[in-house]
MIRO-395022 format. One record per atom (N, C-alpha, C, O): atom name; residue in three letters; x, y, z; residue number from 1. Coordinates in steps of 0.02 Angstrom, whole numbers, m for minus. Atoms other than C-alpha are relative to their C-alpha. Layout:
# residues N
ATOM   atom   res       xx       yy       zz     n
ATOM     CA   ALA        X        Y        Z   NUM
...
***
This chain:
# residues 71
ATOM   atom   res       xx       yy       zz     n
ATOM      N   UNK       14       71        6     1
ATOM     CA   UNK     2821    m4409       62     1
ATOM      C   UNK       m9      m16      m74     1
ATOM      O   UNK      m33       23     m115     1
ATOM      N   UNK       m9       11       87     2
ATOM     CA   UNK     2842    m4496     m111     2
ATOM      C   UNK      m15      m85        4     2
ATOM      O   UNK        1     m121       51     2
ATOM      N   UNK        0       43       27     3
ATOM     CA   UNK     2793    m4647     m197     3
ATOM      C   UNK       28      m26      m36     3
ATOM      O   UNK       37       16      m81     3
ATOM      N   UNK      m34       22       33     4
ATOM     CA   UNK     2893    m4769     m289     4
ATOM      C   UNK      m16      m59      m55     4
ATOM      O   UNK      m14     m120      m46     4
ATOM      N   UNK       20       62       61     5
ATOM     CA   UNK     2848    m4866     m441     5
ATOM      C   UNK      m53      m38       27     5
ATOM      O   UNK      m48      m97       12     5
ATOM      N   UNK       21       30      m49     6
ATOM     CA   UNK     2717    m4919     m327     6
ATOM      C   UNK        2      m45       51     6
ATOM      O   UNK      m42      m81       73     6
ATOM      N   UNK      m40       71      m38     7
ATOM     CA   UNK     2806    m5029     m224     7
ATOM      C   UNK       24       36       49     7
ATOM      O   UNK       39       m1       97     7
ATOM      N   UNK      m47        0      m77     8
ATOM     CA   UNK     2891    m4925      m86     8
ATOM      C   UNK      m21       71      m15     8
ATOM      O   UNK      m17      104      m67     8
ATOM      N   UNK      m25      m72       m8     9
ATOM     CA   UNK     2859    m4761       m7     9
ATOM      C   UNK       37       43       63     9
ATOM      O   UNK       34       21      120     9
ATOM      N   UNK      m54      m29      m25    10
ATOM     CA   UNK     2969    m4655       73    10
ATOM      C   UNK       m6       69       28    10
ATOM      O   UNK      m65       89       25    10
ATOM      N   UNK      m13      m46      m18    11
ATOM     CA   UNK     3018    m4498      144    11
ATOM      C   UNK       64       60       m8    11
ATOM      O   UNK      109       63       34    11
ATOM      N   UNK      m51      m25       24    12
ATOM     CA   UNK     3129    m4365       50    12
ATOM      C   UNK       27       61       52    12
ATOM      O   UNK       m6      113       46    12
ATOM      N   UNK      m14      m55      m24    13
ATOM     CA   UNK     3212    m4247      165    13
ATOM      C   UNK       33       53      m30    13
ATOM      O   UNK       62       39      m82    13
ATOM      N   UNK      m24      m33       31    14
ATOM     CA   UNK     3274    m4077      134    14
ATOM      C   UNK       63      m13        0    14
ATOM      O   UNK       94       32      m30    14
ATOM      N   UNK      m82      m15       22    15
ATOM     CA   UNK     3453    m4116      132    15
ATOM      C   UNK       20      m80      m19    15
ATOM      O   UNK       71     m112       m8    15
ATOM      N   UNK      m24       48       50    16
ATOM     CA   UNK     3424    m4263       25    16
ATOM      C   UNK      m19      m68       36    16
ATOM      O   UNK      m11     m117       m1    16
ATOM      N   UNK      m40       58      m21    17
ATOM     CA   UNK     3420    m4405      152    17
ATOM      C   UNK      m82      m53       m5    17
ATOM      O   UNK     m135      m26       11    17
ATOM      N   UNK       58       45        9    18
ATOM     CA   UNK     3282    m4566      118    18
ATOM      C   UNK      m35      m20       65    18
ATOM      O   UNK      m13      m71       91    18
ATOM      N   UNK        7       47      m59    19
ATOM     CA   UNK     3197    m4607      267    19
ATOM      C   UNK      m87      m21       m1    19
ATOM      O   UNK     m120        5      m46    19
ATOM      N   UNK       56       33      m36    20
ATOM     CA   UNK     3025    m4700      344    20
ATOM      C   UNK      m13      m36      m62    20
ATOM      O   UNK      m65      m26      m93    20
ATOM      N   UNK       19       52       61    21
ATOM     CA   UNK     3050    m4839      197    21
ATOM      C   UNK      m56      m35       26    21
ATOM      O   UNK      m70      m42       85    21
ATOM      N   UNK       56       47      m42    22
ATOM     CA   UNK     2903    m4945      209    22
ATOM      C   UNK      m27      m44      m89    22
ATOM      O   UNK      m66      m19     m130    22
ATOM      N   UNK       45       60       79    23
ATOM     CA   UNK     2852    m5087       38    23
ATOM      C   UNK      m52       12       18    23
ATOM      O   UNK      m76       25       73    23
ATOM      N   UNK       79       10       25    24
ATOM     CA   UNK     2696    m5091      m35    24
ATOM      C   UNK      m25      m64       m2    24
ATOM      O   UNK      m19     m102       46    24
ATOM      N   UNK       m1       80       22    25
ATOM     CA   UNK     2645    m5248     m108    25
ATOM      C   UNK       58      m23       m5    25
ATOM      O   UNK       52      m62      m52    25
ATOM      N   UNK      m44       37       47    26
ATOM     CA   UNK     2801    m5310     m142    26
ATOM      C   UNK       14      m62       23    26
ATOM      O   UNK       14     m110      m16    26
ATOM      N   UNK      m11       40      m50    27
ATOM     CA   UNK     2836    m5417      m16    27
ATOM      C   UNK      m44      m66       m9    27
ATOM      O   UNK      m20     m115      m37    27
ATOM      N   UNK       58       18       20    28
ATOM     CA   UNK     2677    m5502      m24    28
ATOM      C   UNK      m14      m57      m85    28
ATOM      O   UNK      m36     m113      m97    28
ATOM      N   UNK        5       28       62    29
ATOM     CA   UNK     2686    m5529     m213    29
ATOM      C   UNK       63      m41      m18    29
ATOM      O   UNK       59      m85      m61    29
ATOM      N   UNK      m53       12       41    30
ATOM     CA   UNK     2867    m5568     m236    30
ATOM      C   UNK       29      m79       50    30
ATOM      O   UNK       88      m95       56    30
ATOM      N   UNK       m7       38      m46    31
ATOM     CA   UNK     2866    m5709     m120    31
ATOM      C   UNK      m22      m77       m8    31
ATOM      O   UNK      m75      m82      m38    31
ATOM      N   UNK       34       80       13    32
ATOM     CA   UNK     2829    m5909     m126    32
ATOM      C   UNK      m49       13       85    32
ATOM      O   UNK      m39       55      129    32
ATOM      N   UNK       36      m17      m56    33
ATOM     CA   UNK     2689    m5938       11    33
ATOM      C   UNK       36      m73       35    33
ATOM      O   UNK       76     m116       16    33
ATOM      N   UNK      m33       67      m27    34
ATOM     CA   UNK     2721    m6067      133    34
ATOM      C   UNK       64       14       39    34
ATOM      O   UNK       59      m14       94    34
ATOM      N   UNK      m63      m26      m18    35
ATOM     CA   UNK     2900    m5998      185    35
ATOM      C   UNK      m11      m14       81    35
ATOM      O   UNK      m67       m8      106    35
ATOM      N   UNK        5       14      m50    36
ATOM     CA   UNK     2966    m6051      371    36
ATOM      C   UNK        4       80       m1    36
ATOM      O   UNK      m12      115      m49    36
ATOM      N   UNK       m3      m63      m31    37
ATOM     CA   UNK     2997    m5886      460    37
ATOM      C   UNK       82       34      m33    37
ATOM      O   UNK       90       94      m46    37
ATOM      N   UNK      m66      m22        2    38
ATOM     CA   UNK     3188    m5872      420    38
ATOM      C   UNK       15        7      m79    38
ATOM      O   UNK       46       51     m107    38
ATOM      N   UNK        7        6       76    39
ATOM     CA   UNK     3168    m5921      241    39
ATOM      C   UNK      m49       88      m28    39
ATOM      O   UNK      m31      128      m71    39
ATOM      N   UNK       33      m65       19    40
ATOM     CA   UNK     3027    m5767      237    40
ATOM      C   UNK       50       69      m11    40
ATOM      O   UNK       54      111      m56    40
ATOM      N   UNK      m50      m65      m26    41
ATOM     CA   UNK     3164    m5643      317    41
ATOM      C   UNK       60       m1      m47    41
ATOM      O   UNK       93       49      m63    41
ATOM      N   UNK      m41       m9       59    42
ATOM     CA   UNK     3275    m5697      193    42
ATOM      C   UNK      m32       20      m80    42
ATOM      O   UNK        1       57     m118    42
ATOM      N   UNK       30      m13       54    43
ATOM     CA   UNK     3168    m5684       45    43
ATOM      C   UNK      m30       90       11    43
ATOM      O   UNK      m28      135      m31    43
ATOM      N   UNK       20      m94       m3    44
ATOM     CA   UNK     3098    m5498      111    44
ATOM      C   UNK       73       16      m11    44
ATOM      O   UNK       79       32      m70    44
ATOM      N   UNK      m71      m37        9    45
ATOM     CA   UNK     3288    m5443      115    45
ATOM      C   UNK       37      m10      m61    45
ATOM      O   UNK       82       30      m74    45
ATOM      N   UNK      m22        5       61    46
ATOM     CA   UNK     3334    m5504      m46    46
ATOM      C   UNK      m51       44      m58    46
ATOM      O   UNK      m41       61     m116    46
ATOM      N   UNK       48      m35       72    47
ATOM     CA   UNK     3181    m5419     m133    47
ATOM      C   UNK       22       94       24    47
ATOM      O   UNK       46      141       m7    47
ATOM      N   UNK      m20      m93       m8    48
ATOM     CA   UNK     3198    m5243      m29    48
ATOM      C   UNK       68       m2        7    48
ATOM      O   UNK       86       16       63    48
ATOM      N   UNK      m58      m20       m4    49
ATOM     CA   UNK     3373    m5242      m61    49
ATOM      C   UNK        5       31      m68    49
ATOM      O   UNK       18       88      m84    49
ATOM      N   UNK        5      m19       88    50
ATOM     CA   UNK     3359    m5250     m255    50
ATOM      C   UNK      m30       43      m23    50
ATOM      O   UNK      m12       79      m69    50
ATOM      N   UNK       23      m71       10    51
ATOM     CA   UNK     3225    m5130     m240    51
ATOM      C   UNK       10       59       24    51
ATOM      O   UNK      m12      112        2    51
ATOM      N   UNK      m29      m65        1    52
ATOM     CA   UNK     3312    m5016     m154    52
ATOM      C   UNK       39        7      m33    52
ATOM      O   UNK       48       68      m36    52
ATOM      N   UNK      m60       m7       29    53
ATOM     CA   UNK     3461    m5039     m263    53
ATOM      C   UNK      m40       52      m65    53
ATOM      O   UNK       m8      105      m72    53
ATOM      N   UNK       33      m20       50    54
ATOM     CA   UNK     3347    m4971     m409    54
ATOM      C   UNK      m45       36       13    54
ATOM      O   UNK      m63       56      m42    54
ATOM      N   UNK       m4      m55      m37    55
ATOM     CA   UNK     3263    m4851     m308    55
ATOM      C   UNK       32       79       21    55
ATOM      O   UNK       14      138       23    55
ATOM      N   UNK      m59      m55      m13    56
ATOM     CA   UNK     3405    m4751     m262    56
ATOM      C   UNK       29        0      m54    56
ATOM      O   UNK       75       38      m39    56
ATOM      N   UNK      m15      m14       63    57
ATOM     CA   UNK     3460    m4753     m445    57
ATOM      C   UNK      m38       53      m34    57
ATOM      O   UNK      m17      103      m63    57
ATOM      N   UNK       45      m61       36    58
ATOM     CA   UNK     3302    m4663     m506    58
ATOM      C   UNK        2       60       53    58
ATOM      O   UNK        8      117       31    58
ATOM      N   UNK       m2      m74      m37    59
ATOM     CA   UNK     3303    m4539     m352    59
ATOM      C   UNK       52       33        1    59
ATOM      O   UNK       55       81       40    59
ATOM      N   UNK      m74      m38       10    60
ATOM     CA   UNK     3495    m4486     m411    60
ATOM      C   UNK      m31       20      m56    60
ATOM      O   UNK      m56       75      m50    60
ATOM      N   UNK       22      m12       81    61
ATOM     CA   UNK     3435    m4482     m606    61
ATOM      C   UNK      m27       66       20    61
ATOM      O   UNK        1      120       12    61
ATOM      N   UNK       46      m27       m9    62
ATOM     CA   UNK     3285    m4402     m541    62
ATOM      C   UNK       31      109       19    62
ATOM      O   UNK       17      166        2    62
ATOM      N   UNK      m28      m77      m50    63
ATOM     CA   UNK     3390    m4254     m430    63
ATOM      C   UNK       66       25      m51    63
ATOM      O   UNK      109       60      m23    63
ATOM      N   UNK      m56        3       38    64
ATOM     CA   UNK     3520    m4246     m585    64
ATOM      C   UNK       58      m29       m7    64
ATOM      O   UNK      105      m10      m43    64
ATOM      N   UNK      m61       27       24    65
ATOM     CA   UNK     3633    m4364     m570    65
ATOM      C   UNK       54       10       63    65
ATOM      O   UNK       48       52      108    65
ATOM      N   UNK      m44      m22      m53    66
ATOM     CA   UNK     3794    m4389     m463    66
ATOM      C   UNK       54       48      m20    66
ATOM      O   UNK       58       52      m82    66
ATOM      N   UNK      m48      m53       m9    67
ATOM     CA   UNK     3936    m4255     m444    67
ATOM      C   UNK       51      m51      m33    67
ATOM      O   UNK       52     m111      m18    67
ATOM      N   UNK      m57       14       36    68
ATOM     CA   UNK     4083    m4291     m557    68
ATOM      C   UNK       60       47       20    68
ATOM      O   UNK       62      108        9    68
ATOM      N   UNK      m75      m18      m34    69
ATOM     CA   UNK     4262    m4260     m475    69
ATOM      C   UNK       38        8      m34    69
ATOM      O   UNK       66      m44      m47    69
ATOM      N   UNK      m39      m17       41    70
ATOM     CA   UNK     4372    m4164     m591    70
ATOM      C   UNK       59        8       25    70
ATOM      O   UNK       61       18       86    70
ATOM      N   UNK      m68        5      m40    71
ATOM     CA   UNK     4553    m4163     m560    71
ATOM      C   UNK       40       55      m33    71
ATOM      O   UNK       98       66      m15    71
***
């Protein structure tokens, strides 16, 4: 189990794979209040998308980087 920038933690398996995502604050903070219900579900999926996008950037960095395909 791993923590992420404080914002999301996760679950690293041994053969690499991310699972039991779950936000921290982010949600919470990154949000206007007030939001109908559909407006919310859109605004959560636009924030944990971006943070997974940048997420899964540092946990490649992190594991060295991706495989380069030589020809």
């Amino acid at each position: 189990a791993l923590t992420w920038d404080d914002k999301i933690s996760f679950v690293l398996t041994d053969n690499l794979t991310i699972k039991r995502i779950k936000p921290l604050d982010i949600l919470d903070e990154g949000r206007e209040k007030g939001l109908a219900e559909d407006e919310r579900l859109d605004a959560d999926f636009a924030l944990m998308t971006a943070e997974l996008a940048v997420l899964i950037d540092d946990v490649t960095f992190a594991l060295g980087g991706e495989m380069v395909a030589t020809a």
